[in-house]
KOLMI-726339 format. One record per atom (N, C-alpha, C): atom name; residue in three letters; x, y, z. Coordinates in Angstrom, 1 decimal, always signed. Atoms other than C-alpha are relative to their C-alpha. Layout:
BEGIN
 name resn      x      y      z
   CA  ala      X      Y      Z
...
***
This chain:
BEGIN
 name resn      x      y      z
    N  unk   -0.6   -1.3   -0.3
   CA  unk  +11.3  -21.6   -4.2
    C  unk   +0.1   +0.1   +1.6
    N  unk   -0.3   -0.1   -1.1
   CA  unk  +12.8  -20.8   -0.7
    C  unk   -0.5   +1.5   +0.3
    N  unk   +0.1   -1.3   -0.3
   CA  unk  +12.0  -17.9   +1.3
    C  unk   +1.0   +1.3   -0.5
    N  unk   -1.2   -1.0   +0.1
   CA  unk  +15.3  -16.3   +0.8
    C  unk   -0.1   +0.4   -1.9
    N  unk   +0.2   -0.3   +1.7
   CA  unk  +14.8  -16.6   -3.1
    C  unk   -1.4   +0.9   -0.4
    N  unk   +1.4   -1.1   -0.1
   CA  unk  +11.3  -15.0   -2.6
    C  unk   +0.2   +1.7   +0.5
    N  unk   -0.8   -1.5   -0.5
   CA  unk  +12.6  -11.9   -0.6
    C  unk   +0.6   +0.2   -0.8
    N  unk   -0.7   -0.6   +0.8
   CA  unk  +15.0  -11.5   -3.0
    C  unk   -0.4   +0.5   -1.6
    N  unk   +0.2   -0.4   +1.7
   CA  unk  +13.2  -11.4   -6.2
    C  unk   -1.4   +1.4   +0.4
    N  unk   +0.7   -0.6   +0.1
   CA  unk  +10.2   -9.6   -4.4
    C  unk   +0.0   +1.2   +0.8
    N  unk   -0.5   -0.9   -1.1
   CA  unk  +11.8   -7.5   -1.8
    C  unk   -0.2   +1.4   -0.5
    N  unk   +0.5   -1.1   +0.3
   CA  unk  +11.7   -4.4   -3.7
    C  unk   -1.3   +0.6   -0.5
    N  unk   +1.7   -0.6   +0.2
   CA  unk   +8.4   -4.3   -5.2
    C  unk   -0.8   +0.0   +0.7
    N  unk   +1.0   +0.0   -0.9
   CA  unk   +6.9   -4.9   -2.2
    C  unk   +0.3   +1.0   +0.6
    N  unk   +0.1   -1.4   -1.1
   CA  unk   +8.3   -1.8   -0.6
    C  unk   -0.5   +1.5   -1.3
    N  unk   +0.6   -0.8   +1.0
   CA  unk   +7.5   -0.1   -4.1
    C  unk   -1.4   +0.6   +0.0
    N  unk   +1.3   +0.1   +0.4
   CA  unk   +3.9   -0.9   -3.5
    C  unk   -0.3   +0.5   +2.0
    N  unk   +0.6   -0.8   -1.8
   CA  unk   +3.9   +0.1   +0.7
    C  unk   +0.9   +1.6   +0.0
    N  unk   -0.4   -1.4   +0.3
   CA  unk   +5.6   +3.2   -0.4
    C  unk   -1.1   +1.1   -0.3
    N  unk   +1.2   -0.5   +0.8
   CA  unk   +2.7   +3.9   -2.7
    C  unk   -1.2   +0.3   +1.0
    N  unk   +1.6   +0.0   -0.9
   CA  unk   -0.1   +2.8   +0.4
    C  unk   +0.7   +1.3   +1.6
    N  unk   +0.2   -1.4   -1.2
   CA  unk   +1.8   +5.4   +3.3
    C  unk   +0.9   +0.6   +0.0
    N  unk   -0.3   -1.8   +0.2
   CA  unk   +3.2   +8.3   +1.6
    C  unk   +1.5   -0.1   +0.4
    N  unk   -0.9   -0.2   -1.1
   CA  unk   +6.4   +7.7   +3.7
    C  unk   +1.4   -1.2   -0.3
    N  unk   -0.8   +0.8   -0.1
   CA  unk   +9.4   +5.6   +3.2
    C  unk   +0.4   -0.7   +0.9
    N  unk   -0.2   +0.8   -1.2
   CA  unk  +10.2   +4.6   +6.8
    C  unk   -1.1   -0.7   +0.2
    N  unk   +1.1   +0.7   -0.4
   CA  unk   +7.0   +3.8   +7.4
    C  unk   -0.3   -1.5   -0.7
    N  unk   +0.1   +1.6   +0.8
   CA  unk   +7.0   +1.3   +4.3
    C  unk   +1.0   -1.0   +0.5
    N  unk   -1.0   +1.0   +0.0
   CA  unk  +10.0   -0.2   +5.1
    C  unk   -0.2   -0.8   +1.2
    N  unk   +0.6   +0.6   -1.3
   CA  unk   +8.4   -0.8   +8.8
    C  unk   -0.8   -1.4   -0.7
    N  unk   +0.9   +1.1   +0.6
   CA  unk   +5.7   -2.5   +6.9
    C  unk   +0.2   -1.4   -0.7
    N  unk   -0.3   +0.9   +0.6
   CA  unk   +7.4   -4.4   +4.6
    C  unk   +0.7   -1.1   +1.1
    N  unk   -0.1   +0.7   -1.3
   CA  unk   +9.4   -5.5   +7.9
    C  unk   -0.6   -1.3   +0.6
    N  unk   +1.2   +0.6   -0.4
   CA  unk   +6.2   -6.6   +9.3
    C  unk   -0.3   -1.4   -0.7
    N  unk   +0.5   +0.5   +0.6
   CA  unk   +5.0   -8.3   +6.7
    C  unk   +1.1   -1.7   -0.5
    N  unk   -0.8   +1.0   +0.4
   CA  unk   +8.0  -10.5   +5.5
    C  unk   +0.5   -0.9   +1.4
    N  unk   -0.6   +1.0   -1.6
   CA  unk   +9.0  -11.5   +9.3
    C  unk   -1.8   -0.9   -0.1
    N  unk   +1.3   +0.7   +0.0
   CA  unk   +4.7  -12.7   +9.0
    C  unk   +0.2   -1.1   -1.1
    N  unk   +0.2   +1.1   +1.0
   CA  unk   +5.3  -14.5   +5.7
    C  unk   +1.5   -1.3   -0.2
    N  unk   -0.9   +1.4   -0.8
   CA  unk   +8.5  -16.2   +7.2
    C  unk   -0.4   -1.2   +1.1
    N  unk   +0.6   +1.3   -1.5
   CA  unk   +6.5  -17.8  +10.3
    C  unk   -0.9   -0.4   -1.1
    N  unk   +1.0   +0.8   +0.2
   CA  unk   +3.9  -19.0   +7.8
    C  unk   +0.5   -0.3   -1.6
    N  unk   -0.3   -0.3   +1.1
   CA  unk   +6.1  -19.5   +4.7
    C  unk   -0.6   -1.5   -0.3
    N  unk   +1.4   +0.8   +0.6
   CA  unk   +4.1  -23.0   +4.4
    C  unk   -1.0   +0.3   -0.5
    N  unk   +1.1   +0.0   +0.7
   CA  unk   +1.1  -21.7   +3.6
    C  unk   +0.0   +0.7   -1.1
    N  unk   -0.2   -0.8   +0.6
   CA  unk   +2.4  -18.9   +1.8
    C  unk   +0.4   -0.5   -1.8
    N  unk   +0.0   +0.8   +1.1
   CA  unk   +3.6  -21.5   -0.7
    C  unk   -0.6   -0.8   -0.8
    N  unk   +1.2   +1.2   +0.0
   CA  unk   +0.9  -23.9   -1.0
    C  unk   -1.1   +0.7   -0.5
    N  unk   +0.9   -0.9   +0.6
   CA  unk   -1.0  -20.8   -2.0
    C  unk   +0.0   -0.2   -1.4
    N  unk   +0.4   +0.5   +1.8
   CA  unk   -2.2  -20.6   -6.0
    C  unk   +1.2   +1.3   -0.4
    N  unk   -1.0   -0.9   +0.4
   CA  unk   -0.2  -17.5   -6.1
    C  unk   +0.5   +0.7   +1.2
    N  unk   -0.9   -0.5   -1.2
   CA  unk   +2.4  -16.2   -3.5
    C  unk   +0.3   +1.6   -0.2
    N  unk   -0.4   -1.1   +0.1
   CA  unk   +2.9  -13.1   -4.7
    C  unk   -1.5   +1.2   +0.7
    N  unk   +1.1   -0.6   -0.7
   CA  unk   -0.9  -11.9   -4.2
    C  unk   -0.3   -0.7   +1.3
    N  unk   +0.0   +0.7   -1.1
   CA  unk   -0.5  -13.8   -1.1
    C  unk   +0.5   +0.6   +0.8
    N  unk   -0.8   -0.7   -0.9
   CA  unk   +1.9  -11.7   +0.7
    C  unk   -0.5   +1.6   -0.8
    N  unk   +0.4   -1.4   -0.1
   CA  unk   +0.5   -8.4   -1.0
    C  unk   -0.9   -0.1   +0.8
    N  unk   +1.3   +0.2   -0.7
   CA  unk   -2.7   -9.3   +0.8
    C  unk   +0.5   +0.2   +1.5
    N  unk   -0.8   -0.3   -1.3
   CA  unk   -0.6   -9.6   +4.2
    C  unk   +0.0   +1.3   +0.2
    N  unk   -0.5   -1.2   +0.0
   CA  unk   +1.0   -6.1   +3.5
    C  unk   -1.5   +1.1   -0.2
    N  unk   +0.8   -0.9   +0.4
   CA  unk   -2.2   -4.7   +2.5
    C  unk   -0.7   +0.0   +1.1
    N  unk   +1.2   -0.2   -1.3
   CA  unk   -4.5   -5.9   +5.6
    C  unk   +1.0   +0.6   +1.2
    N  unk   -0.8   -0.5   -0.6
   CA  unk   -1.1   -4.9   +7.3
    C  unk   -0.3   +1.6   +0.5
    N  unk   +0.4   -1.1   +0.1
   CA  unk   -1.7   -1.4   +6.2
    C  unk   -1.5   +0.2   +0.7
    N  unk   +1.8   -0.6   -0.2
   CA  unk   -5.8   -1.0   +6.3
    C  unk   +0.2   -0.7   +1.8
    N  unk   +0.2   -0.2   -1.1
   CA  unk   -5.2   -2.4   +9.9
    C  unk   +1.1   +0.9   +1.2
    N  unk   -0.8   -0.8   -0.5
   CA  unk   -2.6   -0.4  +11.1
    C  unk   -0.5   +1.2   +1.0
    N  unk   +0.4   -0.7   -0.8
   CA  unk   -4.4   +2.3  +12.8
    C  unk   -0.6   -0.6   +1.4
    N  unk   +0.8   +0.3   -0.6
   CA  unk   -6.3   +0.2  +14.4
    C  unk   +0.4   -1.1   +1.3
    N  unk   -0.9   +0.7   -1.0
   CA  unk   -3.4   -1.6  +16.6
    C  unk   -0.1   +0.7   +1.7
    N  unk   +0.5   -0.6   -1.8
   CA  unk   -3.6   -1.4  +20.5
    C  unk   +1.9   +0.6   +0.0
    N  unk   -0.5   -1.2   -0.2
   CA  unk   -1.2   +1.3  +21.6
    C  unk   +1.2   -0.3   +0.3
    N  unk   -1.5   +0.0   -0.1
   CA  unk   +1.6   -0.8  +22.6
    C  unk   +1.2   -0.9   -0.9
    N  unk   -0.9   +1.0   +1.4
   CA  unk   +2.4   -2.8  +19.3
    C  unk   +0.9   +1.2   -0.6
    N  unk   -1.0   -1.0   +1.5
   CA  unk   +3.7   +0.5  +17.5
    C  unk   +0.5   +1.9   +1.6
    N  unk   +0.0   -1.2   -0.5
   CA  unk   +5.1   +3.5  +19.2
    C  unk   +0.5   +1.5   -0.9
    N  unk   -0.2   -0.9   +1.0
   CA  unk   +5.1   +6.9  +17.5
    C  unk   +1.3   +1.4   +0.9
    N  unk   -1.0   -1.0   -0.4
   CA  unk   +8.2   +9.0  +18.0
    C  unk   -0.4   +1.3   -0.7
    N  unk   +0.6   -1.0   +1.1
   CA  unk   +6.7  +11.5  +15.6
    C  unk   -1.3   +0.3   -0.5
    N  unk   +1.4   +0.2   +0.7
   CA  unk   +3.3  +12.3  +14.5
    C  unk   -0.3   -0.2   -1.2
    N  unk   +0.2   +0.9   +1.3
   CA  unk   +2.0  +10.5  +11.2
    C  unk   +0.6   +1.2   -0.9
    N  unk   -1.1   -0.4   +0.8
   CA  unk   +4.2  +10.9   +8.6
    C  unk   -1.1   +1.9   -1.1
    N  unk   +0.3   -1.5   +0.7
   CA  unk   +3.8  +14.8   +6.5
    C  unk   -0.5   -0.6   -1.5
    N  unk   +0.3   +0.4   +1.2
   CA  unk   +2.3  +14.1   +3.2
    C  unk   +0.7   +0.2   -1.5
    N  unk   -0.9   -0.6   +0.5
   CA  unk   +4.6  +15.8   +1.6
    C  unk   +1.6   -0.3   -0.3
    N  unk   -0.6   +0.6   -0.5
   CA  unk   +7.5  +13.6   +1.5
    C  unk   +1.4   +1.2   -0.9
    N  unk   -1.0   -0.8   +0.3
   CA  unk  +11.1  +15.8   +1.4
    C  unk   +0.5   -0.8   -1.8
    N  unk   -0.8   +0.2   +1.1
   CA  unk  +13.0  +15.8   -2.5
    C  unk   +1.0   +0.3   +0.1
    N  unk   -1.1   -1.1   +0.7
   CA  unk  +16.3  +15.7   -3.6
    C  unk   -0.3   +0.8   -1.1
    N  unk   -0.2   -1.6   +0.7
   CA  unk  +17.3  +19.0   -5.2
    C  unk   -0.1   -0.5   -1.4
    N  unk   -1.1   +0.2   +1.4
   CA  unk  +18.7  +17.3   -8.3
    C  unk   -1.5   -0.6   -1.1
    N  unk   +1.3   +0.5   +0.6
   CA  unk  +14.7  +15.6   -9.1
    C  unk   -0.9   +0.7   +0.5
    N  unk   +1.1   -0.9   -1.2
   CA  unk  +12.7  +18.5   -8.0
    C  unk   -1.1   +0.0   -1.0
    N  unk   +1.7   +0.6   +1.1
   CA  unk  +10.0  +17.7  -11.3
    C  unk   -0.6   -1.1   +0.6
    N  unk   +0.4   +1.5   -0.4
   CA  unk   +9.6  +14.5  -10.5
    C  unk   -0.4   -0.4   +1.1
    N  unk   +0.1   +0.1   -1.5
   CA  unk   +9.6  +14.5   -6.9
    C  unk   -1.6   +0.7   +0.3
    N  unk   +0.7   -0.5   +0.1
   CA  unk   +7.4  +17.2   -6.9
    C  unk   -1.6   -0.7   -0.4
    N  unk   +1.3   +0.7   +0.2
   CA  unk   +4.6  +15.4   -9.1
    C  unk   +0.0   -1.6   +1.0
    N  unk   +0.5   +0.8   -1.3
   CA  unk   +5.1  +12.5   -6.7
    C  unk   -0.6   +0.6   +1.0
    N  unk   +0.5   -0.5   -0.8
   CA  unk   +4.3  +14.8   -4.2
    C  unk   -1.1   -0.3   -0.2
    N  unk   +1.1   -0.1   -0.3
   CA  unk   +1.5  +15.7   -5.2
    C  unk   -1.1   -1.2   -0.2
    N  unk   +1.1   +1.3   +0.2
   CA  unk   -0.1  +12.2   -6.4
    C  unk   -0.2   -0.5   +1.3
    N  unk   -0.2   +0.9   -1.5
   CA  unk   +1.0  +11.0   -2.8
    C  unk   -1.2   +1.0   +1.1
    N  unk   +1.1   -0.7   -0.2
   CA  unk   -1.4  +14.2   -1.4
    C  unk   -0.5   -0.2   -0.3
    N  unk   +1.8   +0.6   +0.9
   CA  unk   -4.4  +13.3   -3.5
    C  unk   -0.1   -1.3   +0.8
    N  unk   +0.8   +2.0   -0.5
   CA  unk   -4.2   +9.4   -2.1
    C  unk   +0.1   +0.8   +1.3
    N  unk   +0.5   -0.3   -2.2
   CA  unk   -3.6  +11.0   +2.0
    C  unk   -1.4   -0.1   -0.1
    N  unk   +1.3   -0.5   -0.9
   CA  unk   -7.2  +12.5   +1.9
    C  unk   -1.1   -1.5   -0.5
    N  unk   +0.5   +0.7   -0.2
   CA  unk   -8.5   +9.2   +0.7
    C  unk   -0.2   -1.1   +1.4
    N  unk   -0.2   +1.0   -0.6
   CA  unk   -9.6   +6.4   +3.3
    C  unk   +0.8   -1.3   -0.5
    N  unk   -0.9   +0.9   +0.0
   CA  unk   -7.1   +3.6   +3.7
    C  unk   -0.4   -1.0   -1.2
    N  unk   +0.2   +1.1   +0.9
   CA  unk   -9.0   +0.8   +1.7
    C  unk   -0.3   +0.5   -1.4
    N  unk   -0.1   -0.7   +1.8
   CA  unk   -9.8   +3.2   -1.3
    C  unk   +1.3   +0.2   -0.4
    N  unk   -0.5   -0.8   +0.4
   CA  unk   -6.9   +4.5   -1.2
    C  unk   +1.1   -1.6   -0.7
    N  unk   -0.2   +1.3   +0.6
   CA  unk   -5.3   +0.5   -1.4
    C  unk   -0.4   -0.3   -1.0
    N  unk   +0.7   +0.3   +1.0
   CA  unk   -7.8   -0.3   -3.8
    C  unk   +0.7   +0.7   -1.5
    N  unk   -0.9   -0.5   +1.5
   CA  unk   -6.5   +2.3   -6.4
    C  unk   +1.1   -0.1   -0.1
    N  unk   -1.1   +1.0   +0.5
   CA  unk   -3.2   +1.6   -6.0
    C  unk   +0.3   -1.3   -0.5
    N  unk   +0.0   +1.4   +0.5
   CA  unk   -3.8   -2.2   -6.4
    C  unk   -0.7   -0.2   -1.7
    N  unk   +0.9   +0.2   +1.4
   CA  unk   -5.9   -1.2   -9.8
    C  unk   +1.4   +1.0   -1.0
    N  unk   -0.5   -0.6   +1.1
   CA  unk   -3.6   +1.6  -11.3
    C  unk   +1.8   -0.2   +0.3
    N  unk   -1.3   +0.1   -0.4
   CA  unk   -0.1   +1.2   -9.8
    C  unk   +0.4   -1.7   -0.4
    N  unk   +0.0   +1.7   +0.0
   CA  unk   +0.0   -2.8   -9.3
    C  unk   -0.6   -0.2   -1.4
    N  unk   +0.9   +0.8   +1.5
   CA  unk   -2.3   -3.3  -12.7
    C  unk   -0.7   -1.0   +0.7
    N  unk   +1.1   +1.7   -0.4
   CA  unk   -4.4   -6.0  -10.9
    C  unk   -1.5   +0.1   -0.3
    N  unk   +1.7   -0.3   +0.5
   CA  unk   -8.1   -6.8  -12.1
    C  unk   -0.8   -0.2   +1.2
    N  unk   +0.6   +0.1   -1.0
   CA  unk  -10.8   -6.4  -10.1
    C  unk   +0.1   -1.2   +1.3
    N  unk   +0.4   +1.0   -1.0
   CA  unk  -11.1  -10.0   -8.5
    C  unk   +1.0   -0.2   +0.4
    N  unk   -1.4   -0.2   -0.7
   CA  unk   -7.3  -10.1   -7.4
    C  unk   +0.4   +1.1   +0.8
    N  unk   +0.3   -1.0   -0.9
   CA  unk   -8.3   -6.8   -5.8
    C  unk   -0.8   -0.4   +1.3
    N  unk   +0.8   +0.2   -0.8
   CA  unk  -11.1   -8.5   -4.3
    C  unk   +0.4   -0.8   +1.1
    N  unk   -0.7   +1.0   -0.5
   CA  unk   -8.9  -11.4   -3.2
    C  unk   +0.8   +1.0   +0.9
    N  unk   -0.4   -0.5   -1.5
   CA  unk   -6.9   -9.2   -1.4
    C  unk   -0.1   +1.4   +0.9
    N  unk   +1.1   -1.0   -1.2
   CA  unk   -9.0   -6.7   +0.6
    C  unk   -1.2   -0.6   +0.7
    N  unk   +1.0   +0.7   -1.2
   CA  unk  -10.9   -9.6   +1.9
    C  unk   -1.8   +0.3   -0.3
    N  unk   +1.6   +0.1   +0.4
   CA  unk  -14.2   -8.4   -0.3
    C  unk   +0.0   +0.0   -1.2
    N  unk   +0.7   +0.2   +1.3
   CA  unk  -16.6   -8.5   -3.3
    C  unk   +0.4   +1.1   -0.7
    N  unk   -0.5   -0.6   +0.9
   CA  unk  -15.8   -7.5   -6.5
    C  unk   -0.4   +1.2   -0.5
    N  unk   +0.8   -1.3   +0.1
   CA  unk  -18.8   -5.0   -6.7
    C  unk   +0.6   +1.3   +1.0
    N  unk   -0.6   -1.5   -1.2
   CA  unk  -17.3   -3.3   -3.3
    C  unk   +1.8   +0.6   -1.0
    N  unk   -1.6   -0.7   +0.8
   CA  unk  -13.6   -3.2   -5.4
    C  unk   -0.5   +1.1   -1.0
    N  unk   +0.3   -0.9   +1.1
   CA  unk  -15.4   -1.4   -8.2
    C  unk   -0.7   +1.4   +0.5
    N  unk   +0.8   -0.7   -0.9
   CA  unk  -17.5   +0.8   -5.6
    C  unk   +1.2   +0.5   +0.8
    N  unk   -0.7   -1.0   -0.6
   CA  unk  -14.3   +2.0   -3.8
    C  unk   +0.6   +0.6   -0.9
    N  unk   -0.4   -0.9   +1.3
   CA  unk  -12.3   +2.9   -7.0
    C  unk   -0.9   +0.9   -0.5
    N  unk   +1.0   -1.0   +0.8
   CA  unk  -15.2   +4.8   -8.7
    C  unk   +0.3   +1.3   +1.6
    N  unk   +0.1   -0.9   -0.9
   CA  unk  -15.6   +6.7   -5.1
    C  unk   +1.4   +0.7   +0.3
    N  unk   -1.9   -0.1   +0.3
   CA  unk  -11.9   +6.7   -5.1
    C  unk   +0.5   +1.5   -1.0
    N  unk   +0.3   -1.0   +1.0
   CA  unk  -12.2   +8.6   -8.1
    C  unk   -0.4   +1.5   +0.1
    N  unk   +0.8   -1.7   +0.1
   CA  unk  -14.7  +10.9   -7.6
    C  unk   +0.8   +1.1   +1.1
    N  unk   -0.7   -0.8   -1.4
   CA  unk  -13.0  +12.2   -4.3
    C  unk   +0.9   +0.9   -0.6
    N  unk   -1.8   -1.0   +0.7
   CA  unk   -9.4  +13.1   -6.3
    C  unk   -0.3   +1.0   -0.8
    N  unk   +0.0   -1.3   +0.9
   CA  unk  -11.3  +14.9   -8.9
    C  unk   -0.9   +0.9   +0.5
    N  unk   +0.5   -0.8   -1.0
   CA  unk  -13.1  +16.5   -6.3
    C  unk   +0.9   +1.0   +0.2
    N  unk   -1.0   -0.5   -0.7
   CA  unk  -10.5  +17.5   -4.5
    C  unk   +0.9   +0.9   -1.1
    N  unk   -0.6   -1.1   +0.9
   CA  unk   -8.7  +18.7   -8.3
    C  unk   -0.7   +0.9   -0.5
    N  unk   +0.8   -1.3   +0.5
   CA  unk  -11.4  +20.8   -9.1
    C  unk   -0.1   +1.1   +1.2
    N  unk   +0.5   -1.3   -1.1
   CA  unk  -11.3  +22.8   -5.7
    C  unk   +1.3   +0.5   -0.2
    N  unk   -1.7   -0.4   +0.3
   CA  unk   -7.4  +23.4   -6.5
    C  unk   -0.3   +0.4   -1.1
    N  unk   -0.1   -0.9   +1.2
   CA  unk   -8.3  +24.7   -9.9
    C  unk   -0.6   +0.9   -0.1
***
């Protein structure tokens, strides 16, 4: 498979899945950006891998969980971090809406829970292809989902 055949079959669900990790469409599409210009300079290894697919989510994901953490002149912010709240058209205001608010519930998590449950309920992936790409053990994957958890229904019991 060539790069170009790779982008093309995976290009959308990888912005499907950085949509899901920051709330924000531009921002994904930065990421995805990122991420695919990275798995072009190393599209050797990228191949050579057991599976390419959790190979370049892993990219996009430590993309994300490191993102804040960039020195001040790799990213410049025209805007302050995206609203959580991401605008709807008129015409899907149900649907939009309940995106809203799921996309609120994951903001107030930290970054690698907030990955973690996406990569468990969004993506479907099992623990150890979790573990594989967040760079840890499979107890800590099970240990941020549960906390993951408790947080959201935290947070839906003070809204009820």
């Amino acid at each position: 498979m060539t790069y170009e055949e790779f982008a093309d079959s995976r290009l959308n669900a990888l912005l499907r899945y950085a949509v899901m990790l920051t709330g924000d469409s531009d921002t994904a599409q930065d990421l995805v950006q990122e991420t695919m210009l990275r798995v072009q300079l190393h599209w050797r290894r990228v191949t050579h891998s057991d599976s390419p697919d959790s190979y370049v989510r892993k990219i996009l994901t430590n993309q994300f969980i490191e993102s804040r953490r960039t020195s001040w002149w790799r990213r410049v912010l025209l805007r302050p971090d995206p609203d959580p709240v991401v605008a709807a058209p008129a015409d899907h205001a149900a649907e939009s809406a309940e995106r809203d608010r799921v996309w609120s519930l994951l903001a107030i998590l930290p970054r690698r829970q907030r990955a973690a449950l996406v990569l468990r309920f969004y993506e479907d992936l099992p623990d150890q292809e979790i573990a594989d790409i967040l760079g840890c053990a499979v107890g800590t994957v099970r240990s941020s989902i549960s906390r993951g958890l408790d947080a959201l229904r935290a947070e839906l019991a003070e809204v009820r």
